[in-house]
C-alpha positions as CSV (number, residue, x, y, z in Angstrom):
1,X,40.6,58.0,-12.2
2,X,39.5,60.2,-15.3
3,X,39.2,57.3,-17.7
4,X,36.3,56.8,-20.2
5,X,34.9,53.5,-19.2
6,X,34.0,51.7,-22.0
7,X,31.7,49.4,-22.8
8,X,30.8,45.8,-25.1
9,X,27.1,45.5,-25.3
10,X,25.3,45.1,-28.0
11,X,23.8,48.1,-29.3
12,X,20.5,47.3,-30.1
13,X,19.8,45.7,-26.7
14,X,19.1,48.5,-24.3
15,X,16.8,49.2,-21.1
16,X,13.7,50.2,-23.6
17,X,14.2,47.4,-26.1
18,X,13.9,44.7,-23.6
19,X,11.3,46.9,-21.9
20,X,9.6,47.1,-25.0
21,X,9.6,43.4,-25.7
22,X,8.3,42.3,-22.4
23,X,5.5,44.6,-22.4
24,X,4.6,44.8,-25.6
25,X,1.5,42.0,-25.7
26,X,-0.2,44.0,-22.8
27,X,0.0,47.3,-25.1
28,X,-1.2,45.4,-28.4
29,X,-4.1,44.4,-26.1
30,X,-4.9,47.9,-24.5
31,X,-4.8,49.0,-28.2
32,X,-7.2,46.4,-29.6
33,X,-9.6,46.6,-27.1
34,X,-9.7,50.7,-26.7
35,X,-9.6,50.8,-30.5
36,X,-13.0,48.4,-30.5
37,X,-14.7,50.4,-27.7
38,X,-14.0,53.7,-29.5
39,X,-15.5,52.3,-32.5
40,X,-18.9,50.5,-31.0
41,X,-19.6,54.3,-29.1
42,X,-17.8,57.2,-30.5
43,X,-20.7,59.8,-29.9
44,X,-21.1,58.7,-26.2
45,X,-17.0,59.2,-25.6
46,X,-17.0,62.4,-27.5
47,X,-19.9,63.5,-25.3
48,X,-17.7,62.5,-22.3
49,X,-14.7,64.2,-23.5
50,X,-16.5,67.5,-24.0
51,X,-17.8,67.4,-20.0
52,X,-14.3,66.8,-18.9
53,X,-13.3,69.8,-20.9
54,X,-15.9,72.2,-19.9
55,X,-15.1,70.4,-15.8
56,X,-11.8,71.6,-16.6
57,X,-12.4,75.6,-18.1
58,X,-14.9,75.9,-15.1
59,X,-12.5,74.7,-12.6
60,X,-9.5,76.6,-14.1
61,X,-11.1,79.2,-13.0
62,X,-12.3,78.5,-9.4
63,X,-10.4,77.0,-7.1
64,X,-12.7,75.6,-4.7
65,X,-16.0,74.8,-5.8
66,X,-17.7,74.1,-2.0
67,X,-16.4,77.4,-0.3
68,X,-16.8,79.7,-3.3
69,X,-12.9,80.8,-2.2
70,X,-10.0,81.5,-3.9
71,X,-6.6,79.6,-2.8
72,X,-4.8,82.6,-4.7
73,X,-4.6,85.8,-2.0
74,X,-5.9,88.8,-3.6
75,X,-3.7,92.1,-4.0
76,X,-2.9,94.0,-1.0
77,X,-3.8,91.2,1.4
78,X,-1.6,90.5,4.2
79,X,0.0,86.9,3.7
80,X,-0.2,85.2,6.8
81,X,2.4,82.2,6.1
82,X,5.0,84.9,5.8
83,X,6.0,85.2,9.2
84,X,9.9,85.0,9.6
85,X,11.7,87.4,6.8
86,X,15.1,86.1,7.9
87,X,14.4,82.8,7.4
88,X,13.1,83.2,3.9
89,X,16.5,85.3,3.6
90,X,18.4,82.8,4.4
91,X,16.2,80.0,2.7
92,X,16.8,82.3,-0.6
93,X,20.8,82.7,0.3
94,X,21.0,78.8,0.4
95,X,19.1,78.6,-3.4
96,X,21.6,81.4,-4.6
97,X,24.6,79.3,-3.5
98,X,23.6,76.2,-4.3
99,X,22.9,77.6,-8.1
100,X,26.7,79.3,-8.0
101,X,27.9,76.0,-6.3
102,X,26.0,74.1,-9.5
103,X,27.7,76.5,-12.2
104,X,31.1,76.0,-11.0
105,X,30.7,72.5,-11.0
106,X,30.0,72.3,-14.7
107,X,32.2,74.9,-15.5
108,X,35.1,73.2,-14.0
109,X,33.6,69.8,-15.8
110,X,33.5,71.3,-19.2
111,X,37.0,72.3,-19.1
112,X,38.0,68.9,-17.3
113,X,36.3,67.1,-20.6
114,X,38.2,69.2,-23.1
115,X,41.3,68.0,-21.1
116,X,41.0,64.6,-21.2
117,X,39.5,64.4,-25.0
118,X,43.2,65.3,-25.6
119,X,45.2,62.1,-27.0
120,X,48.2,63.3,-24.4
121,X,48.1,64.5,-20.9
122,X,51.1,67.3,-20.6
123,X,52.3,67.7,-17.1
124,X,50.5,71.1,-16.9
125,X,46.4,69.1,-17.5
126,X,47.7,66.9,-15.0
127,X,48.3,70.3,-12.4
128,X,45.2,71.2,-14.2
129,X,43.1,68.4,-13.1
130,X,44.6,67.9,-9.6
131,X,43.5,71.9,-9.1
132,X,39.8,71.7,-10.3
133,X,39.8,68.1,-8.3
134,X,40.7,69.8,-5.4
135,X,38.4,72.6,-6.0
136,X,35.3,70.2,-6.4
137,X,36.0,69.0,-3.1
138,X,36.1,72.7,-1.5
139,X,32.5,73.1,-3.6
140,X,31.0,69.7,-1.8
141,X,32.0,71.1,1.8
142,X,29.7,72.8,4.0
């Protein structure tokens, strides 16, 4: 159950490699031709550039530009979406678990690797690994 899977594939033939061969044309041509726009009007796209920044710096700093308001409440303003404290509570209680839930997990893996990257299971890392596979399933349980 705890056994490495191994694998024969050729190395150099992964996911991105064949990615990379079948689309590679379509980016050779989306290089060619945005390096040939770029150089028949470089003033008009660095004009263009420096209106999407300044766009960007004004609207950084407003958030809506037809109402003149501000998404962000201000301090000392009553938030009106906060309107159940015990659900938030509980909401927050669920996070906290689920992140304790999380570190046990990899705990419990990080000593289950350094047990099996031994060349010899003793009979004790066999108890070991039946405990912390019994204690992963208490962790997956409601």
């Amino acid at each position: 159950m705890f056994r490495k899977i191994r694998s024969n594939r050729a190395p150099e033939k992964t996911v991105w490699a064949d990615l990379r061969d079948e689309l590679a044309p379509y980016i050779k041509k989306i290089y060619e031709c945005s390096v040939s726009i770029l150089s028949r009007h470089p003033k008009r796209i660095f004009v263009c550039m420096l209106i999407v920044l300044i766009y960007s710096v004004i609207r950084s700093f407003s958030s809506d530009f037809k109402t003149g308001v501000s998404s962000t409440p201000l301090l000392g303003t009553k938030n009106e979406g906060v309107q159940n404290p015990t659900a938030i509570t509980k909401g927050l209680n669920s996070i906290s678990r689920t992140a304790e839930n999380l570190r046990r997990t990899m705990t419990i893996r990080d000593k289950v690797d350094s047990v099996l990257n031994k060349k010899k299971l003793s009979q004790s890392d066999s108890v070991f690994l039946e405990d912390a596979l019994l204690e992963l399933k208490l962790i997956q349980q409601p």
